[in-house]
N, C-alpha and C positions, 0 to 999 in steps of 0.2 A: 669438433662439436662445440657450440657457443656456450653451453654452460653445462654445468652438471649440480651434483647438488648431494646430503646429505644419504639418500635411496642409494644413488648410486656408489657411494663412498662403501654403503654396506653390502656391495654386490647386489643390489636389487635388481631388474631390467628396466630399462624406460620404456614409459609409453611410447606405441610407432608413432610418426609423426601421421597426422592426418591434414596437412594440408590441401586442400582443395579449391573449389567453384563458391565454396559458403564461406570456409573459413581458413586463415593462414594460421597455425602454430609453429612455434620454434623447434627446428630439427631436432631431434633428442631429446623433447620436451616432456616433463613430467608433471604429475597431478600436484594441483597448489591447494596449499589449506589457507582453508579460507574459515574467519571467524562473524558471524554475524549478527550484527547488536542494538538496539532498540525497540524490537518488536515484541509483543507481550508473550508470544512463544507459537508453538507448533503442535499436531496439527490445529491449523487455523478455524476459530468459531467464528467470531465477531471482528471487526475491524478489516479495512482496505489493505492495512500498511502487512498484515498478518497475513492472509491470502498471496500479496504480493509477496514475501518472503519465502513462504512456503512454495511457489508457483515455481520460483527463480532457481531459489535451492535446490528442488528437487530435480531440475534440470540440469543445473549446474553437477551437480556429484550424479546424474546419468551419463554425463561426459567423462568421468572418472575423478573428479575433483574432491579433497576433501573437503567436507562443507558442516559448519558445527554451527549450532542455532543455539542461543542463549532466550532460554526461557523463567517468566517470571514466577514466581512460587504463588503470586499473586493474582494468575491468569490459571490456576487447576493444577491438579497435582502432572507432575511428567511421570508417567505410565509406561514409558516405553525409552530402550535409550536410544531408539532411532525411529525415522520415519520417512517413509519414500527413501532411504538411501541417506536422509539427513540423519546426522549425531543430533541429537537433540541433550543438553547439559542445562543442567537448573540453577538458577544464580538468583541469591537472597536479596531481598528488596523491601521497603516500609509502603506498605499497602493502602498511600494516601492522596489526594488527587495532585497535593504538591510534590511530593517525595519521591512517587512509586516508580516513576519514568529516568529520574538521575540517580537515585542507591541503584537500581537493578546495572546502569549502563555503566557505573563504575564498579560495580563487581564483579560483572562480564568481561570487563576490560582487563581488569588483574587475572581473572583465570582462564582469558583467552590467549594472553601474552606470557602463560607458564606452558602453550603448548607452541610457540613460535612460529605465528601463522606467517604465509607470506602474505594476505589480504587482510584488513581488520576494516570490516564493510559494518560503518554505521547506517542508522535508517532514522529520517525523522529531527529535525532542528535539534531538538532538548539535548538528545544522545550525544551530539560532538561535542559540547564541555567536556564529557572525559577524553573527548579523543586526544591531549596534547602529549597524556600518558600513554598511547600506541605510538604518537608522532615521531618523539624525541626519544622514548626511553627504549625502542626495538629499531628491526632494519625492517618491521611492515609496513608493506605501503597503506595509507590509511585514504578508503572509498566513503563519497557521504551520497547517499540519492536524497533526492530534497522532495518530500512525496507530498507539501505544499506550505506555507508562508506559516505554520505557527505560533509564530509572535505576533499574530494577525486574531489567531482566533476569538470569539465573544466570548467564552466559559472562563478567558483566565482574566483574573484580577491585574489594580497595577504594579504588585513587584513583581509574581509569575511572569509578564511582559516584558518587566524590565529584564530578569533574566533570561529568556529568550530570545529578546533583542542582541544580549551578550552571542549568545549561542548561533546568532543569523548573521552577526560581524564576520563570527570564526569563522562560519561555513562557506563562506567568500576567500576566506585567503590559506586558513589551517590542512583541511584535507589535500590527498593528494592528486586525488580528481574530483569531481560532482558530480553527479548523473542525476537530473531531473527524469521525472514521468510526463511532464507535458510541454510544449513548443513555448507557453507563454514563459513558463519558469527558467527553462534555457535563455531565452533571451530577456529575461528581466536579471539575470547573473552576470551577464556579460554586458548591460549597461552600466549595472551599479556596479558591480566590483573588476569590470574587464576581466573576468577570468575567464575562459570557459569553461563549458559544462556539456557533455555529452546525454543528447535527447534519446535515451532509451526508456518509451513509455510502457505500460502496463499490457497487459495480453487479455483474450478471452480463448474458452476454446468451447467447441460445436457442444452445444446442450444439449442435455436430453431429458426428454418431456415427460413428463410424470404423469400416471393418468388422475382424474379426481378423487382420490381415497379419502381426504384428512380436512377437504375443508371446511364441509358441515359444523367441522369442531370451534369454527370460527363465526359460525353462519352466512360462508360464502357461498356461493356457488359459482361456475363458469362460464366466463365472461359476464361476472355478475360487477365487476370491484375497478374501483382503480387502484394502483399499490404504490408505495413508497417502501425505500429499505433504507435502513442506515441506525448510525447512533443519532439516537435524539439529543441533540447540542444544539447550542443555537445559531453556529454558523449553517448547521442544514435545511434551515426555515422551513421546518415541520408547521410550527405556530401559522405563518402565513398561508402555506395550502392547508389548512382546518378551518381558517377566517372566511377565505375562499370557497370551498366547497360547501360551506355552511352554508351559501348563498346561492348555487347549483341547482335549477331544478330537476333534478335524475333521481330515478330508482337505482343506482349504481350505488355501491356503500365505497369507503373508500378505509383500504388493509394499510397499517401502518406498522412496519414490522421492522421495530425496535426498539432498546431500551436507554437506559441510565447509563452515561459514561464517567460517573462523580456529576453529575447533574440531574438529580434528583427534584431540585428545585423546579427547575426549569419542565421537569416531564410534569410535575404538578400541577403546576400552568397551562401546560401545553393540556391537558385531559381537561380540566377545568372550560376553555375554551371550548373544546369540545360538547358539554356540556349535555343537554341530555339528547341532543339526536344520534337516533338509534347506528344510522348507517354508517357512523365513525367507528372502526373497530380496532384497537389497540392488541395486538397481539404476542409483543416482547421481543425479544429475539428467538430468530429460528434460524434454525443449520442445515445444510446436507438434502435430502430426500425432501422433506417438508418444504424450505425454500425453493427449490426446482419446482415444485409441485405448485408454490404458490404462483413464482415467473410463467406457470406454462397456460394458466386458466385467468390472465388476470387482461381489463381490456383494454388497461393502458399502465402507462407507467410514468410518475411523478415526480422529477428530480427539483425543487425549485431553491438548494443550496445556493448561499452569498458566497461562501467561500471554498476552493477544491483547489485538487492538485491534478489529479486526471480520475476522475470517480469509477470506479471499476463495476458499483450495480450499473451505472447508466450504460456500460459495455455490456454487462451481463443481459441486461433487461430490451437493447438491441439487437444480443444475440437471440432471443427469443421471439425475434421478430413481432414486439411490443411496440404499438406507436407510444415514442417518448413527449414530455409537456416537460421540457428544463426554462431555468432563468437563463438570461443572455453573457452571463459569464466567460471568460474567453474559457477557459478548460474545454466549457460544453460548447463551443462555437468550434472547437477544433474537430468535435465528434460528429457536430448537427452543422453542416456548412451551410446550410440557410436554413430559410422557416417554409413551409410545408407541409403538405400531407405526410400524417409520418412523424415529424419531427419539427413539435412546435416550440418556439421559442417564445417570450415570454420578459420583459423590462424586469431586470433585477428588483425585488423589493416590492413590486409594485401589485399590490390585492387585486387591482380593478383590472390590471393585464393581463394574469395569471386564471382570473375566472373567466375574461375572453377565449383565451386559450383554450382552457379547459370545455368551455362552451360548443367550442370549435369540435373540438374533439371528440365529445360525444355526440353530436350530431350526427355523424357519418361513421359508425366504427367500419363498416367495411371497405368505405377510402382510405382510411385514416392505414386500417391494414396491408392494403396495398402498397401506399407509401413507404409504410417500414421494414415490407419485403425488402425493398431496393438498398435500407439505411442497414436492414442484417447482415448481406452481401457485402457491403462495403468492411462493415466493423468485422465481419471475420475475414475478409484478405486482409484486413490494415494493421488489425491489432493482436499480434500473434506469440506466446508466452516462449513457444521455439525460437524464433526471430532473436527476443529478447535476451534471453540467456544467452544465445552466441555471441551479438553482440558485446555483452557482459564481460564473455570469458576475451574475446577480443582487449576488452581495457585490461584487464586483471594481465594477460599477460604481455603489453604494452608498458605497465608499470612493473611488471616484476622484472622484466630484463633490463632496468633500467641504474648504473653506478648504486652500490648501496650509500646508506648515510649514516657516518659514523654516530656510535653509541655511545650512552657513557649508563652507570648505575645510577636508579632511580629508587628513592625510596618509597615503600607501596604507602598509600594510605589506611590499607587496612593492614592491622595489627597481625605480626606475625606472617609475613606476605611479602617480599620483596618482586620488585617487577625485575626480568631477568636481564641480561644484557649481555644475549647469546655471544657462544666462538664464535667466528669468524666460518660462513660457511658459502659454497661456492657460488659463484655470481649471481642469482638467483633465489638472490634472500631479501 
């Protein structure tokens, strides 16, 4: 047997091996804990990065893995200590737009490394600053997925950049793998820092369509709107498609269904422009039931962000067999392989292109439908959360059969806390 491991030391059995046609595991292999840290928590409301962790996770510990999600005190109270099969653990954090995202990811880090995971899978640039404390001071391997350039973003100031800039250095050379969500991000890793980076991107899975209960409460109706979803920031040029439609002539209103991400400012403006036509409907964020409801009556759908890592509404809003209107971004060029009925593309930035677009698009909704028949079909054989997770568990145990790396003691930075610096335990640590 190639390894064995603590389970086994106490008599436990090992998982059979299930190697196959999809996936190869190590003969006598057993479930790896796995610790997961950036994300604002589980289950997921708001945010790509959250959805994508919950999506991964819950598949991942369906395979039998253990899988612990660090959630923020600052993202709702944790109600439950598990979900889907995920551990879900709460880890204290200052609740501020510079703070919230590195106190949470350093105190996930100290209390994921007192349960000796064998994976410490960050998510998200900021999060790797703590990672040098998993790096050096355990035998976990430490995972980064890069879920897009946020040192790039327009909400942060110039030190926030600066230190992110720090955090986009690390994530080139400190982790023990990287795993991007889109083809551009893999290979913008492997020019600038020669390392590589394994393309495992984001998943959808078959929707299901809601009928119209809820959305009089918005004063939509079906195939009345066009929609947009996301955090209102200003890398997802909400402002630009309001400038844009404003100049539209449709009885179409257009659903704008999100909120504040510590950008308050910015949403101010963003309504402001909006200013008093009627057909702009600002609606906040909405979860679950309601958003389905809104994907399934809506007559198009509006991605026109400058900046993404692989956007997972514009999956979702595909799988609803929505004709999509995105900017020319490469993310969205990897979803929309050309411009057509269906799936129009659109010059980044550009007001006067964007209302082309758009123009385009309401002119014909029932071509425009056709077309995005063909673009649903694609994105659900292409982008599959199944797919993904295997792959996943593929690296996880590529890295864990791999020589460990000597430890030494580290001392924690939080008070009363030492980071551990386990025995010595069978190859597989």
């Amino acid at each position: 047997m190639p390894f064995r491991d603590d389970a086994a030391d106490r008599g436990e059995q090992l998982r059979p091996d299930r190697s196959g046609p999809t996936v190869t595991c190590p003969p006598g292999w057993r479930p790896l804990r796995v610790a997961m840290i950036g994300q604002k928590g589980v289950p997921a409301t708001y945010g790509g990065i959250e959805r994508h962790v919950e999506e991964m996770a819950s598949r991942l510990a369906g395979l039998g893995h253990e899988v612990t999600v660090y959630c923020r005190d600052s993202y709702g109270a944790v109600e439950a200590q598990q979900h889907r099969g995920i551990r879900l653990r709460r880890a204290r954090t200052v609740p501020s737009k510079h703070l919230d995202a590195i106190v949470h990811s350093a105190t996930s880090t100290v209390a994921a490394l007192t349960e000796r995971p064998d994976i410490v899978h960050y998510h998200g640039l900021g999060p790797v600053l703590t990672a040098p404390l998993a790096r050096y001071a355990s035998r976990a391997r430490v995972v980064l997925t890069v879920h897009g350039l946020d040192n790039q973003r327009d909400k942060w100031g110039r030190a926030a950049r600066a230190v992110l800039g720090t955090a986009y250095r690390l994530s080139g050379h400190l982790p023990d793998a990287r795993v991007t969500v889109s083809q551009g991000l893999a290979a913008h890793y492997t020019s600038r820092f020669g390392r590589p980076a394994r393309y495992i991107p984001n998943g959808v899975a078959t929707p299901t369509h809601r009928p119209p209960r809820e959305l009089s409460r918005f004063g939509l109706h079906p195939g009345g709107y066009l929609l947009l979803v996301g955090r209102l920031v200003p890398e997802k040029a909400a402002d630009l498609l309001v400038r844009a439609f404003r100049r539209l002539p449709t009885d179409l209103r257009l659903a704008i269904v999100g909120g504040s991400a510590f950008t308050d400012g910015y949403v101010a403006r963003l309504r402001e422009a909006a200013g008093d036509d009627p057909r702009i409907v600002f609606t906040d964020f909405v979860y679950g039931d309601l958003l389905a409801e809104l994907y399934s009556h809506a007559a198009a759908f509006v991605q026109p962000s400058r900046l993404e890592g692989l956007p997972l509404t514009l999956l979702e809003a595909a799988s609803y067999g929505l004709p999509v209107v995105a900017s020319d971004i490469e993310p969205h060029r990897e979803v929309l392989d050309h411009d057509g009925p269906g799936q129009r593309l659109f010059r980044d930035g550009d007001v006067d292109d964007l209302l082309r677009a758009l123009t385009t698009v309401t002119a014909d909704v029932p071509a425009e439908r056709a077309g995005a028949a063909l673009l649903r079909d694609r994105v659900l054989a292409g982008y599959s959360w199944d797919a993904a997770a295997r792959e996943l568990e593929r690296l996880y145990f590529s890295l864990a059969l791999r020589v460990p790396r000597p430890v030494r003691d580290v001392k924690s930075p939080t008070v009363g806390v030492t980071a551990h610096a386990p025995a010595r335990r069978r190859p597989l640590d």
